[in-house]
N, C-alpha and C positions, 0 to 999 in steps of 0.2 A: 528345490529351486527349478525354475522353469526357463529352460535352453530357448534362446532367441530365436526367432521363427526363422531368421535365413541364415543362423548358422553355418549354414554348410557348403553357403557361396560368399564367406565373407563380406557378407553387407551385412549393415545394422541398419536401425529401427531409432528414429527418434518420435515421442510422443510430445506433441504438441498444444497445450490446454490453455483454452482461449478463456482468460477468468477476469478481463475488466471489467464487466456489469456492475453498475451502481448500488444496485437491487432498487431502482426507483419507486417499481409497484410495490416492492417488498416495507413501502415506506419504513427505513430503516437508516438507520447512520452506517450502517457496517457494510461492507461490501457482501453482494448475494453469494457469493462461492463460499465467506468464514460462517454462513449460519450451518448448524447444526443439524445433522439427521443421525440417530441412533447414539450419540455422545461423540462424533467426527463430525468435524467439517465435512460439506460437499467436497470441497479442493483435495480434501485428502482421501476421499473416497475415490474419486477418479483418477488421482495419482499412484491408489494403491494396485487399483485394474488394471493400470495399463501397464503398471511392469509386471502383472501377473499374466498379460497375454504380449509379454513376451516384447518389451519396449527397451531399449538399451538404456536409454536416457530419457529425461524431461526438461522441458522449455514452457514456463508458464508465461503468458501476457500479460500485463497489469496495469491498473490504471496509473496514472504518476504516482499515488498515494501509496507507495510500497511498504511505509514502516508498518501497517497493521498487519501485515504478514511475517515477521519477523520470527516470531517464536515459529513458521514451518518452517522458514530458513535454516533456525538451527537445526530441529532434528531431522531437516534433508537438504544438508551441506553441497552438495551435488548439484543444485537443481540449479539451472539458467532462467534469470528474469530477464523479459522486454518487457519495455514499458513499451502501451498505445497513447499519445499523444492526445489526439485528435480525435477520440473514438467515432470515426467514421462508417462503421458498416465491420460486417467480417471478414470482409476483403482489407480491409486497412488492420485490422487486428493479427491477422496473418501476415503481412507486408511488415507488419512492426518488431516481428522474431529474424529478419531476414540477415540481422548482423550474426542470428545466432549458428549458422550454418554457412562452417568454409564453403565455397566456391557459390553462395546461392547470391542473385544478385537484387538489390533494393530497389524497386520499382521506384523510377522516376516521379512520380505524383507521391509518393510516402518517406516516411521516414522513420530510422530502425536507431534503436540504442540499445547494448545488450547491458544493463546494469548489474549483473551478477554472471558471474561462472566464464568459464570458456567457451568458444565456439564449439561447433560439434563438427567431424567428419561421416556424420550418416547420409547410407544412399537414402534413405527412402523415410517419409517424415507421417505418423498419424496423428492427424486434426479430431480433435474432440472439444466439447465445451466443459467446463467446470463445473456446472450445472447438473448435470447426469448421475447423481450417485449410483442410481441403481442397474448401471452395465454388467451385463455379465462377461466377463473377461475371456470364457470359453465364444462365445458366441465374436470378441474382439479377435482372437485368433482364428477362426474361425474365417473371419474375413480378408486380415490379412493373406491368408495362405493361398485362397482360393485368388485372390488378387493378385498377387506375385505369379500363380500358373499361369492367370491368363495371360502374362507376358504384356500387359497396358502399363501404362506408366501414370495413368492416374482411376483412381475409383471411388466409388461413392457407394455406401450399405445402405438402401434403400428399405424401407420395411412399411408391411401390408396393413394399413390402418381402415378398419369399419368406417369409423367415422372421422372422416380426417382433416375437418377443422381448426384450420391456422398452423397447419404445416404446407411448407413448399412441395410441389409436386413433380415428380420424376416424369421428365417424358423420354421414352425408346427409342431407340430408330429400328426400323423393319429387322433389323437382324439381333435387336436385344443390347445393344450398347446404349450411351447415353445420349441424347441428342440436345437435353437442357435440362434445368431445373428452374420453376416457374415458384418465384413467391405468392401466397395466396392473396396478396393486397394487389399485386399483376395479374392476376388469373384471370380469363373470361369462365364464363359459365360452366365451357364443357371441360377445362380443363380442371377445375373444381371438382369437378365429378369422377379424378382418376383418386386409385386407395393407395396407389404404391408412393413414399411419400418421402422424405427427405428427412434422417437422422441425427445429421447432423457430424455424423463420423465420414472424413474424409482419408483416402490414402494414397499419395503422391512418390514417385521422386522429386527429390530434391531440388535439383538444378530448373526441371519440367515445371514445377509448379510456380516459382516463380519467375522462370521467362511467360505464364500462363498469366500471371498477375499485372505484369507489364502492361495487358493489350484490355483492362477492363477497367469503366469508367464510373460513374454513380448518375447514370442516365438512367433514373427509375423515379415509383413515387417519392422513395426516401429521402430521396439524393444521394445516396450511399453508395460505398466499395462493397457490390454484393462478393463472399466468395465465390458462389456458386455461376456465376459468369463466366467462371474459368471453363466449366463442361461446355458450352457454346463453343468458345473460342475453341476449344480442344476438337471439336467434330470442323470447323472450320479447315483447321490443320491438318485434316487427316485421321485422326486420332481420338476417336472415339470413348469415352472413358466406360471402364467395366461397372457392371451395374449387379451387386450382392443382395440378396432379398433374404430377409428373416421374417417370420411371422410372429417374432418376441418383442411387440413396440412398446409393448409397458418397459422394456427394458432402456429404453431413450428417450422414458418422460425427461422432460428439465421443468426447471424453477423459478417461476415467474411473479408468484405471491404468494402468501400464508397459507392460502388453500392447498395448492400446489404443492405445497412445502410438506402439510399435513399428508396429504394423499399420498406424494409417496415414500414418507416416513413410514407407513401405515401398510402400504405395501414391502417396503423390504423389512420391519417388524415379523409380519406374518409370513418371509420367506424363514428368517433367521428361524421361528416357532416350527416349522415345518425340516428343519433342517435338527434340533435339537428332537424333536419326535421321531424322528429319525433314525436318532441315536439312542433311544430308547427311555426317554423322558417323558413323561405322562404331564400332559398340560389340560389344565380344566377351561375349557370355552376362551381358548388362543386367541379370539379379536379379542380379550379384556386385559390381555398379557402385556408388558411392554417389556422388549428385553433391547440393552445397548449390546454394541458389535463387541464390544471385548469380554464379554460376559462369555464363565463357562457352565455347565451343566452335566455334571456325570449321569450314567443311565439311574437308572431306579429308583431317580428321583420324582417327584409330584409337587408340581405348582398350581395352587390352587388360582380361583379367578382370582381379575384385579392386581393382581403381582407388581411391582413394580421392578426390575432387576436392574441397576446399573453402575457406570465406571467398570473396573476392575474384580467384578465381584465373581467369585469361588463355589461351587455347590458341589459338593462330593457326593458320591453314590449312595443311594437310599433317605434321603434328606427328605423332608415332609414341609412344605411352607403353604401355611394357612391364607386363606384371601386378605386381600388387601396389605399386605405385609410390603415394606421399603424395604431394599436391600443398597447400599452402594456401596461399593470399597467394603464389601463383607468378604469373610473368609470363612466355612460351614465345611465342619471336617464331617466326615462319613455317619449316618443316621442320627442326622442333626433333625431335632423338628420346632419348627419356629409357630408358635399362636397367632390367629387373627391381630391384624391390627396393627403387629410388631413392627418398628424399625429398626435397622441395624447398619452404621454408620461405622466406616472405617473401623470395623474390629474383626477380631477374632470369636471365635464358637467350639469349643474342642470337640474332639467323637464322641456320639451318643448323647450331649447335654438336650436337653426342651427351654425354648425360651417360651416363659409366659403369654397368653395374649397382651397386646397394648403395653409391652413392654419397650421401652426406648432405650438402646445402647450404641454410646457414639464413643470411639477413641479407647474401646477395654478389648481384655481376652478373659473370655472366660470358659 
């Protein structure tokens, strides 16, 4: 279990996931955070990160439509919902958790419902979107810590993009704080042309962040409550916010259509393939591979191309699976080898047996 990053000054850590999006590009009836990457939700991918970097609690935002989220309610009883009303901008999405944290105060122009859990007593709150499966959690910690040294009370993880089209852009002030954050539909030309670029991951005190929300308006092309208005106002006050740079931006894609969806399903696919090879598993031509998150893989085993591995599926050491073979909800005890073609559907496989090629077994042990 991984000990809360400011353990040892008695403040905690609330994570804060900002998950109303419609999926409207995603022309879809279902909200974009319940689609799917690796057999989880987004929503639950990013709820997994960030208590794994170290989050005491979570506070998800929602569109008013919260029954379709019900079944994460139940297996995380824990979790605080605000509903976003108004979906106004990200500054109104944030504004709409504000009942969820004692002492934080609800900006006059919004309005906060906490429809689930109790308020939180955290000093210090991390903003992420729902969107994000593929954060690396070390890299979330990571920021937090270096942010808490520098003794700022608000920050923003900034990361180095080539090509950084349709992300907001970070600008410095002479000594390397923050001086704004510029959306790309705001931008003039040259400031288009900066790579350090806006994540999306913010890290606040509490109380700071929304007297920061207080003082920002939806004077933009949007007309929206940008969040990132808060960094202005903050250099206004004195208060510069700290600026964290990572050169891991594939780690901050988010999800905006089917494409999107695919790419970086595709990419944390072939992290997971990389991470099982690792462990000493022989994969035959890993982009034909497709493995879900809960899927395990003992060493010395061999997965041939085309694979398919998912749900809850089992592979013990020495196992031999032929191409194109389905696996889901299998269970393959130790020098199992499975024939081309084969599916194998919620069963068992005891040690040592061969299943045929194009053999179909759903619901047996054999």
């Amino acid at each position: 279990m991984i000990e809360p990053v400011v353990s040892k000054t008695n403040q905690t850590i609330s994570a804060l996931i900002l998950a109303a999006g419609k999926g409207t590009r995603m022309k879809s009836t279902h909200p974009k955070a319940l689609h799917t990457v690796m057999g989880r939700t987004m929503i639950e991918w990013v709820m997994d990160i960030v208590k794994q970097a170290g989050a005491a609690d979570i506070t998800l935002v929602l569109s008013q439509d919260t029954g379709v989220f019900d079944f994460l309610l139940k297996t995380h009883p824990q979790t605080r919902i605000a509903v976003q009303k108004k979906q106004q901008g990200t500054g109104d999405a944030v504004a709409a958790a504000a009942a969820a944290y004692l002492g934080a105060k609800t900006p006059s122009w919004a309005g906060s419902e906490l429809v689930s859990g109790k308020s939180t007593k955290a000093d210090w709150v991390l903003i992420c979107a729902g969107d994000t499966p593929a954060m690396n959690p070390e890299t979330i910690r990571e920021f937090m810590e270096a942010s808490l040294a520098s003794n700022k009370r608000l920050a923003i993880l900034g990361m180095n993009v080539a090509e950084p089209k349709g992300y907001g852009r970070i600008i410095k002030t002479p000594d390397g704080g923050l001086a704004g954050v510029i959306e790309e539909r705001d931008a003039d030309a040259a400031t288009k042309n900066i790579t350090i670029c806006n994540s999306g991951v913010i890290f606040a005190n509490v109380s700071w962040l929304f007297e920061l929300l207080e003082g920002i308006s939806p004077n933009n092309s949007q007309k929206e409550f940008y969040l990132t208005d808060i960094f202005g106002l903050a250099v206004k006050r004195g208060e510069p916010a700290f600026v964290f740079e990572t050169n891991a931006a594939s780690e901050f894609a988010g999800v905006n259509d089917r494409a999107q969806l695919a790419a970086i399903e595709a990419t944390m696919v072939a992290r997971r393939s990389r991470e099982l090879m690792a462990g000493g598993v022989t994969i035959c031509l890993p982009n034909t591979v497709y493995v879900e998150a809960d899927v395990t893989v003992e060493s010395d085993s061999k997965i041939e191309s085309g694979v398919v591995l998912k749900g809850k599926t089992r592979i013990a050491r020495n196992c031999e699976i032929g191409p194109q073979v389905v696996l889901e909800d299998a269970v393959l005890g130790v020098g199992v080898k499975v024939g081309a073609h084969a599916v194998i559907i919620r069963s068992t496989v005891a040690a040592g047996q061969s299943v045929m090629p194009q053999s179909v077994i759903i619901d047996k042990e054999i």
